[in-house]
C-alpha positions as CSV (number, residue, x, y, z in Angstrom):
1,X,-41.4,-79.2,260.6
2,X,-38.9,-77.3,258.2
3,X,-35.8,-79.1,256.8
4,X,-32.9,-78.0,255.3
5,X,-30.8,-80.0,253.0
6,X,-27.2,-79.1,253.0
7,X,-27.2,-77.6,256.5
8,X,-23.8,-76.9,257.2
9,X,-22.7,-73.9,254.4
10,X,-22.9,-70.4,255.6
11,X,-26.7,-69.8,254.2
12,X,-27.9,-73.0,255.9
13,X,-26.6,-71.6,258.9
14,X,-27.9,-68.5,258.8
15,X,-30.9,-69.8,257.4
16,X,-31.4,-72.0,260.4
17,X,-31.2,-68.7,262.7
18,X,-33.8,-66.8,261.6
19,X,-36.3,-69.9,260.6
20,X,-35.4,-70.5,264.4
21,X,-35.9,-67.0,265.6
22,X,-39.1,-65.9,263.5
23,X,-41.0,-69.3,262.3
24,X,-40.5,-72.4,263.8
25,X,-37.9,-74.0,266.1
26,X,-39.3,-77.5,264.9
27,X,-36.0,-77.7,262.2
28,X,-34.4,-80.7,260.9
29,X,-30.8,-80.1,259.5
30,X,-29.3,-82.9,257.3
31,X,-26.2,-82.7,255.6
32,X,-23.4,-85.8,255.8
33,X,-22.1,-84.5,258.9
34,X,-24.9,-81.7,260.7
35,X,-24.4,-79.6,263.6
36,X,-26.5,-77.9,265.9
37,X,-27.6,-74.2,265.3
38,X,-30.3,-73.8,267.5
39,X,-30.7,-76.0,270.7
40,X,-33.9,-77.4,269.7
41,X,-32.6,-78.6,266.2
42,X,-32.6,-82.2,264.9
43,X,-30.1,-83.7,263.3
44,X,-30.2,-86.4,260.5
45,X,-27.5,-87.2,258.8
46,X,-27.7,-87.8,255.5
47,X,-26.2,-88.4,251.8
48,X,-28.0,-87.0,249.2
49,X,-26.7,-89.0,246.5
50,X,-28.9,-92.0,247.9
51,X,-32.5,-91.8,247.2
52,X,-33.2,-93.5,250.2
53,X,-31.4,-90.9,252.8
54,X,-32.8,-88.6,250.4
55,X,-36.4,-89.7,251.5
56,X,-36.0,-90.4,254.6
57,X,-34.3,-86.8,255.5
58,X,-37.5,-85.3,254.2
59,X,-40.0,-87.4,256.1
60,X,-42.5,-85.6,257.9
61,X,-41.1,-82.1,256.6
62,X,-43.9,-79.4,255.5
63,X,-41.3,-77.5,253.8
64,X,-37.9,-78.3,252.5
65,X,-34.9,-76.1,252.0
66,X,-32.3,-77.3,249.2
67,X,-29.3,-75.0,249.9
68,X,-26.6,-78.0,249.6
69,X,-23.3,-77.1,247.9
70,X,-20.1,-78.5,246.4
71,X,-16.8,-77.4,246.3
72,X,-15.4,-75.7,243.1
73,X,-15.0,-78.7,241.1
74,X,-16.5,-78.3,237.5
75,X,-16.7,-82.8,237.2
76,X,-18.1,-82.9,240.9
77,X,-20.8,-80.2,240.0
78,X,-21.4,-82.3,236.8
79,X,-21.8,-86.0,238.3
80,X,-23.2,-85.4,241.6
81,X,-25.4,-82.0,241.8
82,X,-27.8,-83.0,239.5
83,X,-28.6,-86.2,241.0
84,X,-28.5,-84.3,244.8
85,X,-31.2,-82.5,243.4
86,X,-33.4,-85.1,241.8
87,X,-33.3,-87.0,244.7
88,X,-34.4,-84.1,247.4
89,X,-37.1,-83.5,244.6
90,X,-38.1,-86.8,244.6
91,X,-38.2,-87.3,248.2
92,X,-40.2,-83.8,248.8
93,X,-42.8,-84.7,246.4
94,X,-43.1,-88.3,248.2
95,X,-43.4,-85.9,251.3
96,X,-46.2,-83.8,249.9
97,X,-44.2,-80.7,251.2
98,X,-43.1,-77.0,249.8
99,X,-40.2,-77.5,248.0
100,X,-37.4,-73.5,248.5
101,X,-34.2,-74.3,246.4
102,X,-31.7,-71.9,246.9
103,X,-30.1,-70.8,243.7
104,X,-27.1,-69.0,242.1
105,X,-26.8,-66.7,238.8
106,X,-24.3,-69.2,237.0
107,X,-26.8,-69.6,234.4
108,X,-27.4,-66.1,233.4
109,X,-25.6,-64.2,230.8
110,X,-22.3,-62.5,231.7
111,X,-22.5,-59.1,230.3
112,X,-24.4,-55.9,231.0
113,X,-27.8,-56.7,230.8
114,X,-30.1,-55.9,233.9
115,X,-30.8,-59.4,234.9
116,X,-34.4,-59.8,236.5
117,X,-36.2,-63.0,237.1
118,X,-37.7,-63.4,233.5
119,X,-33.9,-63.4,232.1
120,X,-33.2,-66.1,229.8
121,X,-30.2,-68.8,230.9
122,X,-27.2,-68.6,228.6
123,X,-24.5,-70.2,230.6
124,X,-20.5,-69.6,230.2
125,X,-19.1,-72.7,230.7
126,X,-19.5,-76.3,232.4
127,X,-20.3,-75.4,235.5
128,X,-22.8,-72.7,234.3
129,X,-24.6,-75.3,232.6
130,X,-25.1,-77.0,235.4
131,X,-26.7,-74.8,237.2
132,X,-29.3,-74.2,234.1
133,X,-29.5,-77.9,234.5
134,X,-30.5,-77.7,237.6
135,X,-32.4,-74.6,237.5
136,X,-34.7,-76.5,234.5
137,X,-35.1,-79.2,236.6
138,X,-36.9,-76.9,239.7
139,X,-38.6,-75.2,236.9
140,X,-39.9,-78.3,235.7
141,X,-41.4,-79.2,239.2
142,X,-43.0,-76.4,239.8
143,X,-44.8,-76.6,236.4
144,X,-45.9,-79.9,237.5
145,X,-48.1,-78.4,240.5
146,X,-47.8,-81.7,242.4
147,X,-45.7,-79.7,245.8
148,X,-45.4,-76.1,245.9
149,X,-41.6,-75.0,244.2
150,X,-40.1,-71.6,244.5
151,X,-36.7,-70.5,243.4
152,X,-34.8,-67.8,245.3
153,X,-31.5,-66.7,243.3
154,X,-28.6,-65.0,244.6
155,X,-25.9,-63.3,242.9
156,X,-22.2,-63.0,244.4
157,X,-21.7,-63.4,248.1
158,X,-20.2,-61.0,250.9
159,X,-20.3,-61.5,254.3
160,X,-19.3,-62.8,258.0
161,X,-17.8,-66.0,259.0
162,X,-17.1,-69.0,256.4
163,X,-18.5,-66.6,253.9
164,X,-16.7,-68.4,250.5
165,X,-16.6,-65.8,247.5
166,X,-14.4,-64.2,245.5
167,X,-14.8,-61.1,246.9
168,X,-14.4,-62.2,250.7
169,X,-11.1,-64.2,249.7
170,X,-9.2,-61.4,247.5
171,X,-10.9,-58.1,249.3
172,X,-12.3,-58.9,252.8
173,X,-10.0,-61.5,253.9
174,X,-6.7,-59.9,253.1
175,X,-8.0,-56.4,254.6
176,X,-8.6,-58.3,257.3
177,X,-4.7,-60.5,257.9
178,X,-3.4,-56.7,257.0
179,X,-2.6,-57.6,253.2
180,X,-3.1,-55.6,250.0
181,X,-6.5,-56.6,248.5
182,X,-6.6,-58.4,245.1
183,X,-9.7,-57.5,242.5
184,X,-10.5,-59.8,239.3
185,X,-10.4,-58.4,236.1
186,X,-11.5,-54.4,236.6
187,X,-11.9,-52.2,238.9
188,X,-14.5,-50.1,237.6
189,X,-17.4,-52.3,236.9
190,X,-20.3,-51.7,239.1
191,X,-20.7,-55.0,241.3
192,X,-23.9,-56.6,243.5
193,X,-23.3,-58.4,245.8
194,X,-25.8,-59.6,248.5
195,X,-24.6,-60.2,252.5
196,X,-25.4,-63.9,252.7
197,X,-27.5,-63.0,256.1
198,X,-29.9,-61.3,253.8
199,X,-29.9,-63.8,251.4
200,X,-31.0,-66.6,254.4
201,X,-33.7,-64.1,255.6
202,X,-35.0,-63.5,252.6
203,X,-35.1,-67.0,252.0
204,X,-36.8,-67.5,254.8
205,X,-39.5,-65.1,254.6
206,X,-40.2,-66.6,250.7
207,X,-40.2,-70.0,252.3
208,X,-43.0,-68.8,255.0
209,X,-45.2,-66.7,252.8
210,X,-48.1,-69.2,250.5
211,X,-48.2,-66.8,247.8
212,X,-44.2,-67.0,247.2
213,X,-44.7,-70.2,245.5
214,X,-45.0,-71.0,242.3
215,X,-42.2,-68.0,241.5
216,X,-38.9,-67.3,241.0
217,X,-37.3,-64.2,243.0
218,X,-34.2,-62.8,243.2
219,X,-32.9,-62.3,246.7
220,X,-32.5,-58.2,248.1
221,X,-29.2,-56.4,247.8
222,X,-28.3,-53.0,248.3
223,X,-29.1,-51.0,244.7
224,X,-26.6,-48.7,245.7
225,X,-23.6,-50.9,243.7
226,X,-19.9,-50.0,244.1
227,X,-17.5,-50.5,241.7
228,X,-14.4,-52.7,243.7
229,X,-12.1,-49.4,243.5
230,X,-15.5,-48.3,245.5
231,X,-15.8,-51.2,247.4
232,X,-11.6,-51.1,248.6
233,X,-11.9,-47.4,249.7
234,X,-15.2,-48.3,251.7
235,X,-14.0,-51.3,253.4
236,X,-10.1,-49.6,253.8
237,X,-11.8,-46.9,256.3
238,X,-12.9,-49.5,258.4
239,X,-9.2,-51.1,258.9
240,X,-8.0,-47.9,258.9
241,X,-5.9,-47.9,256.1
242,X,-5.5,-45.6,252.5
243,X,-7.1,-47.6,249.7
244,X,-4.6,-49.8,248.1
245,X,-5.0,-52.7,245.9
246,X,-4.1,-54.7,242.8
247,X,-5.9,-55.8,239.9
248,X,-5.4,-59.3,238.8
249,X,-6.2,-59.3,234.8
250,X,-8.0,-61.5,232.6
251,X,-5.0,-62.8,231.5
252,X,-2.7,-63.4,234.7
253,X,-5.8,-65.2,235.8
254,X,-5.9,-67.6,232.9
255,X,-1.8,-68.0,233.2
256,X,-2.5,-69.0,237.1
257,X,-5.0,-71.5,236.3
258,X,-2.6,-73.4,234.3
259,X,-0.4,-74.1,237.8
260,X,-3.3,-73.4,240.3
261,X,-6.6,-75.8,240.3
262,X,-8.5,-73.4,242.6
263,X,-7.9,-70.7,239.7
264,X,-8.6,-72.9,236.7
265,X,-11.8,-73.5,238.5
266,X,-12.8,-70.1,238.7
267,X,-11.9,-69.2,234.9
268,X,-15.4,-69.5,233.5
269,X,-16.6,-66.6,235.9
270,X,-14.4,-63.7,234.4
271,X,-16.2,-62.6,231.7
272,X,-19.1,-61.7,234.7
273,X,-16.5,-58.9,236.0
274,X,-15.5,-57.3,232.5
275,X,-19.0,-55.9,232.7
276,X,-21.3,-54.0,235.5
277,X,-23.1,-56.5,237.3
278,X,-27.0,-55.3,237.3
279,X,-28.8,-57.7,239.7
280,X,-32.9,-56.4,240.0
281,X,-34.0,-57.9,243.2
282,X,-37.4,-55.1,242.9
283,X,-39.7,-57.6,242.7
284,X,-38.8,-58.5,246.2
285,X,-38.7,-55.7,247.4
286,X,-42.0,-54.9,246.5
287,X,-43.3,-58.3,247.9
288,X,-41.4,-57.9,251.4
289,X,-41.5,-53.7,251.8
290,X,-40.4,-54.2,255.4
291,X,-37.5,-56.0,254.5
292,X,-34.5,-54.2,255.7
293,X,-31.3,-54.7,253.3
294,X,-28.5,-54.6,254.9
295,X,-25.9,-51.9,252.8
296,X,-22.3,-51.9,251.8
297,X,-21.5,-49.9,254.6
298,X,-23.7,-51.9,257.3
299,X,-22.5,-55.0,256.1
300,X,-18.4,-53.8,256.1
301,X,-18.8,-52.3,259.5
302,X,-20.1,-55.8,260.6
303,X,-17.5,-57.9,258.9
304,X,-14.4,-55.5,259.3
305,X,-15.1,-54.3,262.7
306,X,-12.7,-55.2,265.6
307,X,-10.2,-56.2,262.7
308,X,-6.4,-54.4,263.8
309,X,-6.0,-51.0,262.5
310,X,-3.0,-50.3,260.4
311,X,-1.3,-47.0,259.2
């Protein structure tokens, strides 16, 4: 049986489709409230801030899936992420099981540097710590060699459905309710992004494949990267509409977030799109050569199609 923790985000969910579709339909999903994805999925509800729901959600499992989230909130991140995590570590070692956690680039630097799996952490910020925390803590297990551990990393998200991003909120999204997009900081910074159904099929093939384990990897994306002036004029065709947006700067960013939480949360992430954004996921790629990544334009089509044309 294959569980995943935190089954109710957009990668859980997709995650849960392909495991379904090209592994196993023996899944568990376990999150405070879980929902069906496939027919034949269990459901345990679950908090994993209690050890004990911790353990028993992982009962039985062969391998287990952390892909839990929180929402934006730098003290929630801080009190109760780290302890979600020792707990699903605990109980998956308890379990004798392969342990996928699902991870983010929080930790890494913000500047120009390629960033590749052997790239040191330096995180910007509280919530970037965090994440190193975290990220340490995985690393720690797998070092250990008690369960097998891997860590698949994604940078920033794009996609269908309850995709949450920056760049679905301020681009996709108000292309789609027929507004002008917004884009943080430049324009002219090259960008990767990964489409989160990539980033739950990847995840799935690491999970599946023995020799994964033991690794970090960084999730595929298109290596073609647009800049968001590229990005706009690509995503515009597909609504229809001549490429129009407006940059929100560093610094009317920072004024916002002294009247809007949601904005304040989101301040330690600007230095990230000062700079290109070089994401290698060619390690991957190498590993999984039939992999099909889906592209800018693939993934647009997908996400804008059907949306109402305007002049």
């Amino acid at each position: 049986m294959q569980t995943i923790l935190g089954a109710t985000g957009q990668i859980a969910v997709e995650l849960a489709r392909e495991l379904n579709r090209a592994y196993t339909t023996d899944l568990r999903l376990v999150s405070r409230s879980p929902r069906k994805v496939n027919d034949a999925d269990t459901l345990l509800p679950a908090d994993l801030l209690d050890a004990g729901q911790a353990a028993r959600a992982v009962e039985g499992s062969d391998t287990v899936y952390f892909t839990a989230g929180l929402p934006p909130d730098t003290q929630l991140w801080e009190t109760q992420f780290p302890v979600m995590l020792k707990n699903a570590l605990e109980a998956t070692r308890a379990a004798k099981a392969r342990f996928v956690y699902f991870d983010n680039t929080y930790m890494y630097p913000q500047d120009a540097r390629p960033l590749t799996e052997a790239t040191p952490f330096e995180p910007v910020g509280r919530k970037g710590r965090v994440r190193a925390k975290m990220a340490s803590m995985v690393l720690e297990e797998m070092a250990r060699g008690e369960i097998p551990v891997l860590i698949g990393r994604a940078p920033e998200f794009y996609g269908p459905d309850k995709t949450q991003s920056i760049t679905n909120t301020l681009v996709i999204d108000k292309l789609k309710a027929g507004q002008t997009p917004r884009v943080p900081v430049r324009d002219d910074t090259r960008r990767t992004l990964i489409w989160t159904p990539d980033a739950s099929r990847a995840l799935a093939a690491l999970g599946n494949a023995p020799d994964a384990f033991g690794q970090t990897w960084h999730l595929p994306c298109d290596d073609d990267r647009l800049t968001y002036r590229q990005f706009v004029a690509l995503a515009s065709e597909w609504v229809g509409r001549e490429p129009s947006y407006k940059v929100l700067g560093k610094w009317t960013l920072l004024a916002a977030g002294l009247v809007s939480r949601q904005v304040r949360e989101l301040r330690e992430l600007l230095p990230r799109y000062e700079h290109d954004n070089l994401f290698d996921s060619s390690k991957f790629k190498q590993r999984f050569p039939e992999f099909e990544v889906t592209t800018y334009r693939q993934g647009l089509e997908q996400v804008l199609a059907g949306s109402i044309r305007q002049a």
